[in-house]
N, C-alpha and C positions, 0 to 999 in steps of 0.2 A: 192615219189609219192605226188604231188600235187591237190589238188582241189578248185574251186571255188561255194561257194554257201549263202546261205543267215540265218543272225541268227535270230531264234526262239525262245530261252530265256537268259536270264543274269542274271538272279535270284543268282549264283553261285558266290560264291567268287574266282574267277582266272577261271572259269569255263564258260564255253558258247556251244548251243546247234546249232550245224550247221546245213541245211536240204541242199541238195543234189538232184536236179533231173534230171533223164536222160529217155529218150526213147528207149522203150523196141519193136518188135515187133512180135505181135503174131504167134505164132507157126502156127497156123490152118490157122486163117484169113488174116494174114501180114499184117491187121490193126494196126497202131503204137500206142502207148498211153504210157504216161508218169507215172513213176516208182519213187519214192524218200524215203532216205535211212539218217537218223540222226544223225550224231555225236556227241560225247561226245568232247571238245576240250580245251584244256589249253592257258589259256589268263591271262599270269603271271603280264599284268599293268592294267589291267579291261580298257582296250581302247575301246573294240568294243558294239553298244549298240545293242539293239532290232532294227532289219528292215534291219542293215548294211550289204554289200555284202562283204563277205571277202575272201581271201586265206589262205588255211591250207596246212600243210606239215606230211607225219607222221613221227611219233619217239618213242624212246621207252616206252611202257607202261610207266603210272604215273599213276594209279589208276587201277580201275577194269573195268572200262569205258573207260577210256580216252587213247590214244594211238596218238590222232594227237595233235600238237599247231598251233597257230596263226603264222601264217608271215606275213601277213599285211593287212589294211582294205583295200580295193580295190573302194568302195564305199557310201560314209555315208548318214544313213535315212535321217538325218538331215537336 
């Protein structure tokens, strides 16, 4: 299972927080609006900074958190 989304902290040693957003829509109104979901993610070379769009893969837990890694940045803030 792969995902594309954009990182929201790096604070973490090997660690980076991914936010994810996708469109939901409503039940009653079927008005769409946009839904987003955080991950916990393993970044074992601290490559990717704050802002970057990256790609994650999951795998097996490594923490209590964390359950995807990084496969690559896809796009830098920078």
């Amino acid at each position: 299972d792969q995902r594309i989304g954009m990182v929201t902290s790096d604070k973490g040693d090997k660690t980076i927080r991914v936010r994810f957003d996708f469109t939901v829509k409503h039940p009653k109104y079927g008005r769409y609006y946009v839904r987003s979901t955080t991950l916990a993610t393993h970044d074992e070379k601290n490559e990717a900074k704050l802002g970057d769009v990256v790609e994650v893969v999951s795998c097996r837990r490594l923490s209590k958190t964390k359950a995807w890694r990084l496969l690559r940045v896809v796009r830098s803030s920078a």
